[in-house]
Backbone as CSV, one residue per row, in Angstrom:
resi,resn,N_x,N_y,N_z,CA_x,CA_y,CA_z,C_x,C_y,C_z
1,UNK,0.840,-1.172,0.000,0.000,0.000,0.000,0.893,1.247,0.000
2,UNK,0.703,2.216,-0.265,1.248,3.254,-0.760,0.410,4.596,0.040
3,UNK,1.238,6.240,-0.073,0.230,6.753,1.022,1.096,8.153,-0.031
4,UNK,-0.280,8.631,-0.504,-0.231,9.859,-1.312,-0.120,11.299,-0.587
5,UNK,1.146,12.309,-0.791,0.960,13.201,0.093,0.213,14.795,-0.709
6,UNK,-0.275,15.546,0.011,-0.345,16.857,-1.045,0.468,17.997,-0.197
7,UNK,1.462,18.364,-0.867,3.022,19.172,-0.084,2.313,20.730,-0.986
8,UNK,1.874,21.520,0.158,1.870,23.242,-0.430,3.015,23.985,-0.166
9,UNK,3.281,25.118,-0.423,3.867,26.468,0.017,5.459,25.529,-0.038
10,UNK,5.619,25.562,-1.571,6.656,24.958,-2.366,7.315,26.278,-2.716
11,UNK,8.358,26.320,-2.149,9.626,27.511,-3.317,8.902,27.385,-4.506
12,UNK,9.005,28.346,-5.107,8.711,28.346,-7.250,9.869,27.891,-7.988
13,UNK,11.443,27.455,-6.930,12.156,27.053,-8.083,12.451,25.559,-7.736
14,UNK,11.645,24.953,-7.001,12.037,23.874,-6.901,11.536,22.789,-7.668
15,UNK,12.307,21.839,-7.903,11.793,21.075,-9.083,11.325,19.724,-8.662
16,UNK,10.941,18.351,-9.370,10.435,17.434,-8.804,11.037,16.438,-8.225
17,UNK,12.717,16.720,-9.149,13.984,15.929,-8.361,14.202,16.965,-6.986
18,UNK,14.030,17.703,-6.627,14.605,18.249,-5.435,13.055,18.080,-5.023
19,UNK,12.166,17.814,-4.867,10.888,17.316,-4.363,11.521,15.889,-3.758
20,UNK,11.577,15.268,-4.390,11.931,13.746,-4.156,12.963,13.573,-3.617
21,UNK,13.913,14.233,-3.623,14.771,14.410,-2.860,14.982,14.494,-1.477
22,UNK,14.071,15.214,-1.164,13.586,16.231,0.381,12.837,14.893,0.705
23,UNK,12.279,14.544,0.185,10.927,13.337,1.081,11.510,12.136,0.848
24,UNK,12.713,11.617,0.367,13.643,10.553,0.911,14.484,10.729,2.074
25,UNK,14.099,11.452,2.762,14.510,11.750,3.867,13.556,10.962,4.890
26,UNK,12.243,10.700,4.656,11.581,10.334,5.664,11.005,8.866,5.034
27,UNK,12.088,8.194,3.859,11.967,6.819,3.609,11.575,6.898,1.682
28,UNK,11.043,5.737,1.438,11.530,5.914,-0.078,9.892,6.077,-0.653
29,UNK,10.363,6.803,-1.912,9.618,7.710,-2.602,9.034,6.989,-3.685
30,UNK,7.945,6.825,-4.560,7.473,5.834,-4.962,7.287,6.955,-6.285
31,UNK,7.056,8.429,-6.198,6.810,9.711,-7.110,6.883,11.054,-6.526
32,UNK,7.591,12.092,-7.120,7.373,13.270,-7.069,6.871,14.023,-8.305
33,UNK,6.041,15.053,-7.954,5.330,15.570,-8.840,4.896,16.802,-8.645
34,UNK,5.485,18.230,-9.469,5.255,19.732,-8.774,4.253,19.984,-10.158
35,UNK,3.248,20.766,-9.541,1.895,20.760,-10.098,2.120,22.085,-11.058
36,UNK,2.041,22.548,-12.316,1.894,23.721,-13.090,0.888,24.091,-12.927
37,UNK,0.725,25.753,-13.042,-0.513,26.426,-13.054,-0.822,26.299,-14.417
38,UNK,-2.217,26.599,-14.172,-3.212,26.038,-15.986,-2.785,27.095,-17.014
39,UNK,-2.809,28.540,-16.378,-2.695,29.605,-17.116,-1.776,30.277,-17.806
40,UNK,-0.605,29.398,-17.445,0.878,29.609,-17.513,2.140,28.776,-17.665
41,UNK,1.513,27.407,-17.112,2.587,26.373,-17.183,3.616,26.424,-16.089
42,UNK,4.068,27.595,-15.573,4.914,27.601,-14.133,4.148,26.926,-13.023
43,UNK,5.781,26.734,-12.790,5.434,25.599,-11.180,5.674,26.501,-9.723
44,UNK,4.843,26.273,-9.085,4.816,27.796,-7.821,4.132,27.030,-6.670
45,UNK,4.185,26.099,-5.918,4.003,25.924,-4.931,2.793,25.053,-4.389
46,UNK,3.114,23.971,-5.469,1.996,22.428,-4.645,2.736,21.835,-6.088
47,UNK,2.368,20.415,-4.912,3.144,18.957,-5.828,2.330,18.073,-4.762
48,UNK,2.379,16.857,-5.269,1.960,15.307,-4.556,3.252,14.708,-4.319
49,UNK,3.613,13.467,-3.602,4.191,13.079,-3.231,3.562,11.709,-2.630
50,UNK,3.875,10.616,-3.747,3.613,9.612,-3.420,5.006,8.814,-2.632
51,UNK,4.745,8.198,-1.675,5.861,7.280,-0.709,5.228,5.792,-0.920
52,UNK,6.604,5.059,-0.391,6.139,3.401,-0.976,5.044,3.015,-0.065
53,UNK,5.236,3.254,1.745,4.464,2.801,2.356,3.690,3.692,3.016
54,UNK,2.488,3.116,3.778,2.111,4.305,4.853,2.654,4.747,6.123
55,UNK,3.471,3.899,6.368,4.141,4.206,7.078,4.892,5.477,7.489
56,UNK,5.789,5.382,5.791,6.990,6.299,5.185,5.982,7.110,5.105
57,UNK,4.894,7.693,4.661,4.006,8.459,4.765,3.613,9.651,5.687
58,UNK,3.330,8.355,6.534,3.243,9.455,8.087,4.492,10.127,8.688
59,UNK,5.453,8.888,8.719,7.171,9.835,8.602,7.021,10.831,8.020
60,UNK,6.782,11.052,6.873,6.838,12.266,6.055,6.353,13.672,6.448
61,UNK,4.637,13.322,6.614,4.038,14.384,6.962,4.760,15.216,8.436
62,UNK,5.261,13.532,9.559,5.763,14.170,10.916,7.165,15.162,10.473
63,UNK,7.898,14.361,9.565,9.207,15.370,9.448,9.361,16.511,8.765
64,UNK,8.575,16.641,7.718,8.616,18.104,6.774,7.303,18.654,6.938
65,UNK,6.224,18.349,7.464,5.042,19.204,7.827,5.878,20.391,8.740
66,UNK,6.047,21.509,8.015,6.164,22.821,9.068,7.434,23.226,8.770
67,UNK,8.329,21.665,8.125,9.740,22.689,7.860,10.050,24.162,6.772
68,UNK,11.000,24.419,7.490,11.402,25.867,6.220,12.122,25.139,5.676
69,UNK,11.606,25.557,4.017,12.615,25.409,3.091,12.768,26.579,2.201
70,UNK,14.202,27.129,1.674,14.349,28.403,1.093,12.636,29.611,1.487
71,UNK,12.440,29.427,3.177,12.010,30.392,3.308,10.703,30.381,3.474
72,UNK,10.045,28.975,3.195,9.123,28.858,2.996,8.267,27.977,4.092
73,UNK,7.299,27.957,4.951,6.977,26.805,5.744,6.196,25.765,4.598
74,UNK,6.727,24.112,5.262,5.675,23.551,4.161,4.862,23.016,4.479
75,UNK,3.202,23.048,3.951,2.398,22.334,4.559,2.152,20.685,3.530
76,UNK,2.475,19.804,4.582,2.213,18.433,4.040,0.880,17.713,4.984
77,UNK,0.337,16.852,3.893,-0.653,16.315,4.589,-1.608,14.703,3.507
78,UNK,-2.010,14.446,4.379,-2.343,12.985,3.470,-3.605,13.750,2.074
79,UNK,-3.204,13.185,1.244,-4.219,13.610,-0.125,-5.615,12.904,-0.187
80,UNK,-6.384,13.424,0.072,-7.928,13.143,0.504,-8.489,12.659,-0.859
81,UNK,-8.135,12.729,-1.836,-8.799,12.761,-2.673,-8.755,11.313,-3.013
82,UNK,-7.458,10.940,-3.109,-7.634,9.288,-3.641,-8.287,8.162,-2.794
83,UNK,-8.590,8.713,-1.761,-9.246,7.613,-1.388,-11.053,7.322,-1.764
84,UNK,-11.241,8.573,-2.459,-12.873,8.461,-2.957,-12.188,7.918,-4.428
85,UNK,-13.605,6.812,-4.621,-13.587,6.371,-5.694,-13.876,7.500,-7.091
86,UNK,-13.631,6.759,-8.491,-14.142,7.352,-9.142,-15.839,7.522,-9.274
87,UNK,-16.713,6.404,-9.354,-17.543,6.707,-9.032,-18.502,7.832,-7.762
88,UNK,-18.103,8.052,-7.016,-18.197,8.603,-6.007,-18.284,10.042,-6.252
89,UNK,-17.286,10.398,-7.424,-16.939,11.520,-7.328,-17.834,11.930,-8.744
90,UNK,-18.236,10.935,-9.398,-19.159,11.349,-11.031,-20.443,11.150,-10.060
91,UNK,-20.806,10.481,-9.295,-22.109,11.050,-8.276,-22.429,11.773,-7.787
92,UNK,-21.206,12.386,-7.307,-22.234,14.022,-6.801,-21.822,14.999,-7.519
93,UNK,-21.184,14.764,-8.736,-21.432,15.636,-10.137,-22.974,15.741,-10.574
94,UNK,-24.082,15.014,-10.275,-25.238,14.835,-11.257,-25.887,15.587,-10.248
């Protein structure tokens, strides 16, 4: 099982190897991924962060939830979203 993170208040120059980087720190990384804005294509501050286990997961959130990085506090936290199905989510579309 695997434990999806959503990491905000990202430096704008950091990239997805220095994403992945930072969160092998709290065990191994399964994906990093810094999110572009729609309107522009720049990357400015949210990415996911998938880890192998849940474990490494919760490590994660305990060790870099709050750290500064270049200045920045970061907020990490488990990604709510994947755990609703797809269906679930085309249901309370109608």
């Amino acid at each position: 099982m695997s434990k999806r993170l959503a990491v905000g208040n990202l430096p704008c120059q950091m990239t997805g190897d220095d994403l992945q980087t930072l969160f092998s720190e709290a065990g191994l990384v399964a994906s990093a991924k810094i999110i572009p804005y729609l309107h522009n294509g720049e990357t400015c501050g949210f990415g996911f962060v998938e880890m192998k286990t849940t474990a490494e997961g919760q490590n994660a959130i305990s060790m870099l939830n709050g750290r500064q990085v270049d200045g920045r506090l970061l907020l990490v936290k488990a990604d709510r979203t994947q755990s609703k199905s797809v269906f679930s989510r085309r249901h309370k579309q109608r």
